[in-house]
C-alpha positions as CSV (number, residue, x, y, z in Angstrom):
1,X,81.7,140.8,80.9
2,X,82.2,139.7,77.6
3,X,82.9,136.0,75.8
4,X,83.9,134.7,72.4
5,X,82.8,131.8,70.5
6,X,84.2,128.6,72.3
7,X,84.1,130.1,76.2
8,X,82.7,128.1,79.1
9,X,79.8,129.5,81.1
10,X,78.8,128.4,84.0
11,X,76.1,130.5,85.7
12,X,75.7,129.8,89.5
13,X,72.8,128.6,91.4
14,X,71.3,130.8,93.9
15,X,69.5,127.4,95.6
16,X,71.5,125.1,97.3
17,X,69.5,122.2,96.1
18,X,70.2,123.4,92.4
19,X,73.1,122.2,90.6
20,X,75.1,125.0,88.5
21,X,74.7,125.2,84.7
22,X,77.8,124.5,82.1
23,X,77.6,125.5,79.0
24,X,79.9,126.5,75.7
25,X,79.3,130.1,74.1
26,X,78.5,129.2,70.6
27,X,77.5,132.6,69.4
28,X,78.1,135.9,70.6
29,X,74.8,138.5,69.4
30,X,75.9,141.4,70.6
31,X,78.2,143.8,68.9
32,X,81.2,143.6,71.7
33,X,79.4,141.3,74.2
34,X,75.9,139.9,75.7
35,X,74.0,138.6,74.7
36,X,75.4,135.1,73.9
37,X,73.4,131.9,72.5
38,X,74.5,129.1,74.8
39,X,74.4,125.7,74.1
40,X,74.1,123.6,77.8
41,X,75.8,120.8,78.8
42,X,71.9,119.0,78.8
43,X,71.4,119.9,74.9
44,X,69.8,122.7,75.3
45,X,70.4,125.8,73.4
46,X,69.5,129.3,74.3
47,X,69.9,132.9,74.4
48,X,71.7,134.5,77.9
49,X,72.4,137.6,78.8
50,X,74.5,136.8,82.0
51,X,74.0,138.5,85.2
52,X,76.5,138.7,88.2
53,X,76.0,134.9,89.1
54,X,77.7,133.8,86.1
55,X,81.4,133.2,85.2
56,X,83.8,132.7,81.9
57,X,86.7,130.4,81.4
58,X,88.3,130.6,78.5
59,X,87.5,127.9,76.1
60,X,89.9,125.0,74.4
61,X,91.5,125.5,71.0
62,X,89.6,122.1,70.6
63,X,86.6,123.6,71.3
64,X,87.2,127.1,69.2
65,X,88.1,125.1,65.9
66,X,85.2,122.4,66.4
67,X,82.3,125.5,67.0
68,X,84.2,127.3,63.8
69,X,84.2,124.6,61.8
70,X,80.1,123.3,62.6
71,X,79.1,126.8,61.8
72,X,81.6,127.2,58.7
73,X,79.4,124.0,57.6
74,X,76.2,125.6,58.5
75,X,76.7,128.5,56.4
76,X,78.3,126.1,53.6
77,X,74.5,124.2,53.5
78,X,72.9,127.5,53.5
79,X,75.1,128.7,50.5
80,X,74.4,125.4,49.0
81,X,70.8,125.7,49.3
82,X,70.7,129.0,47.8
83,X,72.8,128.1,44.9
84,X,70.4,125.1,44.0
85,X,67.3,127.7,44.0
86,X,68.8,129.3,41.6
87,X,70.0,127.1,39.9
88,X,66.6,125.1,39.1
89,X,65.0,128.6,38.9
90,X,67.7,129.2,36.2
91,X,66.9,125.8,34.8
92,X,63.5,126.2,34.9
93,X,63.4,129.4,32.8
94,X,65.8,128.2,30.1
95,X,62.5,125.1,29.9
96,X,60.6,128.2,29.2
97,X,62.5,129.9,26.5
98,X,63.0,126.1,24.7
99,X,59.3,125.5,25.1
100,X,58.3,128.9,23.7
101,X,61.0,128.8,20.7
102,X,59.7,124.8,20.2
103,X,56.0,126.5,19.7
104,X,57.0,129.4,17.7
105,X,58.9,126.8,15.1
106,X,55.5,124.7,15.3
107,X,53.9,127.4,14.5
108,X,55.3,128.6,11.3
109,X,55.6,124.6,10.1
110,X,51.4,125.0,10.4
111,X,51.3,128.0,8.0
């Protein structure tokens, strides 16, 4: 059994009293297949490994472009927060090398 990004789940109750559970595949963990991270119709988000109760239907394009596009973003902040790390690391070490030339040059004015 195996699902891409924007499937439907919906694994099936074995209690009549127990209502089935929907939810949208919005990673897939494995190489080809299980396990999946699921995000519930509720909210909530976990991993699954489906057993036999559980079913796919193929997801919307809608769906697909929307789950593409919030991780595409994800990674994007990620990248972004990386970049500004560096970047004040970067920063701060050229502060360094100004402050350090700065003394040197105060240093030979003492002489």
């Amino acid at each position: 059994m195996s699902a891409s990004v924007g499937d439907r789940i919906r694994m099936h109750s074995n209690h009549t009293d127990v209502p089935d559970r929907t939810g949208t595949v919005v990673a897939v963990l494995g190489q080809d297949g299980p396990p999946y991270r699921i995000r519930f119709d509720s909210g909530e988000e976990t991993i699954v490994t489906p057993g036999p109760d559980a079913t796919f239907e193929p997801g919307s394009i809608t769906d697909k472009v929307g789950l593409a596009a919030e991780q595409a973003g994800e990674k994007a902040a990620e990248v972004a927060g990386a970049a500004k790390e560096q970047a004040e690391g970067a920063a701060g070490a050229a502060a360094r090398v100004v402050s350090d030339v700065a003394d040197d040059v105060a240093k030979r004015f003492e002489r």
